[in-house]
N, C-alpha and C positions, 0 to 999 in steps of 0.2 A: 053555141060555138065556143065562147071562153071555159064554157066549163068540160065540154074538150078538152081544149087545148092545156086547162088547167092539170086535168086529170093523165092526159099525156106526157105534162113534164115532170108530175111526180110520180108516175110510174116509171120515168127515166132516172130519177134521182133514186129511185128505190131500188132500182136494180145496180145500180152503179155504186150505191155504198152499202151494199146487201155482202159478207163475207163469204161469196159461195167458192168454191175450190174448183180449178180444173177437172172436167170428166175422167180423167189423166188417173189410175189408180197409183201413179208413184209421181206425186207433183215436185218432187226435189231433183236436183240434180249437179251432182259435184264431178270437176271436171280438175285434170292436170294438163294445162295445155303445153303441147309439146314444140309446139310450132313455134313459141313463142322464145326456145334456144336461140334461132336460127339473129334474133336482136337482141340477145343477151339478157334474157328477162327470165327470170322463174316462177311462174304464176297458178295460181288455187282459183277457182271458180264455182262458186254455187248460184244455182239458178232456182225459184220458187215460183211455179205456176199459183197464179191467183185467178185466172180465168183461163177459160179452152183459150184462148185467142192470144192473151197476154202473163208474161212473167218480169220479177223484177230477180235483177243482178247483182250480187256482192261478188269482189275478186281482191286477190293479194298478190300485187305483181314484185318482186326483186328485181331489181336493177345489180347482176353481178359481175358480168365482165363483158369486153366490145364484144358487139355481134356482128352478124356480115351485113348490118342494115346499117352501121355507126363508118361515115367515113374516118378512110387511115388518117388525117389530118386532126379530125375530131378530138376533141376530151373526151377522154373516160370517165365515168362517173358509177359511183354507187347509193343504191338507196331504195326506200321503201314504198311503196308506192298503192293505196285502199283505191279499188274503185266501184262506183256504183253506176246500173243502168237498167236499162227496160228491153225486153225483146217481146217482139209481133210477129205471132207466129202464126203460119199459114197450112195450109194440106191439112195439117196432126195438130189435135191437141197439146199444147206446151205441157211439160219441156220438150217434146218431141218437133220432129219436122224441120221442115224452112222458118228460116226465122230473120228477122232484122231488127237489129238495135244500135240505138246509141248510147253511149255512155262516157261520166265525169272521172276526173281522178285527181285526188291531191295528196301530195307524198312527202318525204323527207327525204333530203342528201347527203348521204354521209362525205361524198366529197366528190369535187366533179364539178358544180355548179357553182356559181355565182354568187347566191344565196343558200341558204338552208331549207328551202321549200320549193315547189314544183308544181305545178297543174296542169291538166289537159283536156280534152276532149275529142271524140272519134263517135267513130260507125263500124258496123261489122255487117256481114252478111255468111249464112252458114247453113249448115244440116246438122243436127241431132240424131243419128241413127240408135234407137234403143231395140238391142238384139235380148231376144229372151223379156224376163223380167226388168232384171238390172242392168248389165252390161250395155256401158253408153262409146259410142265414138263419135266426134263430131270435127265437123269438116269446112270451112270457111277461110276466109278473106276478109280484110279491110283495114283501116288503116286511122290515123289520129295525129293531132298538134301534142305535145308538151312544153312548155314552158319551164325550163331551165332556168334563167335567168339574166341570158347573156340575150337568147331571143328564142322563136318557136322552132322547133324540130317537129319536121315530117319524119314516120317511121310508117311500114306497113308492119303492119298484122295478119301473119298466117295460125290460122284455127287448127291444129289437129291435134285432137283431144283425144283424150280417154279418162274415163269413170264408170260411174253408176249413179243409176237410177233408182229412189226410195222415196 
């Protein structure tokens, strides 16, 4: 029985740090999300399937003028903002499909805050639609804390993207 049990959790550890690639013939995925006007943000996003199931997140978001998500009372602020996270993806192979992640970020203020630094955390929830080979649009919701400096800011997050797939 231990030698089972043995043999079961290093065949779990061997799959789990084995580099295999999504089934996914274009495991990349760069995205402009456009949604992301609507809070005054300008943001880049690549996604890299590392399993059918799961990918991890790199994005560049700008913070460059009020959105309709920053109350009229609010400070304006500018700044640059790297973020990292993971998405679980469901139905499709990643990058494709239903997918949910969370994700970090920590940025720079050019002016607007409190401090010279920023960080945050959120969740999203979304589709990936990959038409043809490449052509990506992608469609979600959710939302996230930043830390400013003054204190946390809720903002949502609307998803609607466009890119491709490689």
């Amino acid at each position: 029985m231990k030698r089972a049990s043995l043999a079961l959790a290093l065949a779990g550890v061997f799959a789990v740090s084995t580099p295999a690639l999504a089934h996914s013939d274009t495991p990349n995925l760069l995205i402009v999300n456009v949604g992301d006007l609507l809070g005054g943000v300008v943001s880049l996003e690549y996604e890299r399937a590392l399993r059918p199931w799961f990918g991890l997140t790199a994005g560049l978001s700008i913070y460059a003028f009020n959105g309709a998500f920053t109350p009229f009372s609010g400070p304006g602020f500018t700044g640059i903002n790297p973020e990292l996270g993971a998405r679980f993806h469901f139905i499709r192979d990643a990058p494709g499909g239903l997918w949910f992640g969370p994700y970090v970020s920590a940025g720079y203020l050019f002016s607007g805050g409190s401090r010279p630094f920023a960080w945050g955390l959120g969740a999203a929830l979304g589709y990936n639609f990959i038409f043809g080979r490449h052509f990506t649009f992608q469609l979600g919701a959710g939302g996230g804390f930043t830390d400013l400096g003054d204190r946390l800011h809720w903002a949502p997050r609307l998803r609607i993207g466009l890119g491709a797939a490689f």
